[in-house]
N, C-alpha and C positions, 0 to 999 in steps of 0.2 A: 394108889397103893394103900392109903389109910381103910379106906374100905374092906379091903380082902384084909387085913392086918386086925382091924376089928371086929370081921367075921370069925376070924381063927380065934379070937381072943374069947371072944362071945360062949366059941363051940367047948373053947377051955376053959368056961368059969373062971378066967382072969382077967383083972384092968388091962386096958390095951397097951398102957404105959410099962406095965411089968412084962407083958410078953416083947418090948420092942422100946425103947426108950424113943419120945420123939425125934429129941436130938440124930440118935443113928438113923433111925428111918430117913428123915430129911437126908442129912449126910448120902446115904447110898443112891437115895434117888436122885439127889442134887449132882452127883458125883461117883455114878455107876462104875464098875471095873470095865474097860475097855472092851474084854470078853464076857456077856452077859449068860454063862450056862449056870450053873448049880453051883461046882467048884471055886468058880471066879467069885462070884457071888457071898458064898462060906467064908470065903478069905477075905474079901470088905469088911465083911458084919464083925470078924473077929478082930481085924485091925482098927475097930471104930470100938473097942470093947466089948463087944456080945459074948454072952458067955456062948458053952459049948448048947445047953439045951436050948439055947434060943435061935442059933447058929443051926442045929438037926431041927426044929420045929419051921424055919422061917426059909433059909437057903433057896430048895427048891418054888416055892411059894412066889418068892422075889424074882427069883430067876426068869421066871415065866412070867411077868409083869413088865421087868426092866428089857428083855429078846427082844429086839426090831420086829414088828411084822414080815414075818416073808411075803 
């Protein structure tokens, strides 16, 4: 997850720290929502603190990282 997390950060001329605090990142992946789509996802990020713009930049991103392989 740090990977794509500091790619996107990279593409946004921001610390990877300001687009995503370690702490949450760990948190969501340590400790995924039970249903891993987009939604589920959003609602993690915002109950670990994320704001709203990091929450619309990062959601889907996650989402698609943390989904089971089918």
């Amino acid at each position: 997850m740090r990977p794509a997390t500091n790619e996107l950060a990279e593409e946004l001329q921001l610390p990877p720290e300001n687009l995503l605090t370690p702490e949450t990142l760990r948190r969501v992946a340590w400790q995924p929502p039970e249903i891993c789509d987009e939604p589920h996802v959003a609602e993690a990020l915002r109950a670990r603190g994320a704001r709203e713009w990091q929450v619309e930049l990062l959601a889907e991103l996650l989402a698609g990282l943390l989904a089971p392989e089918a």
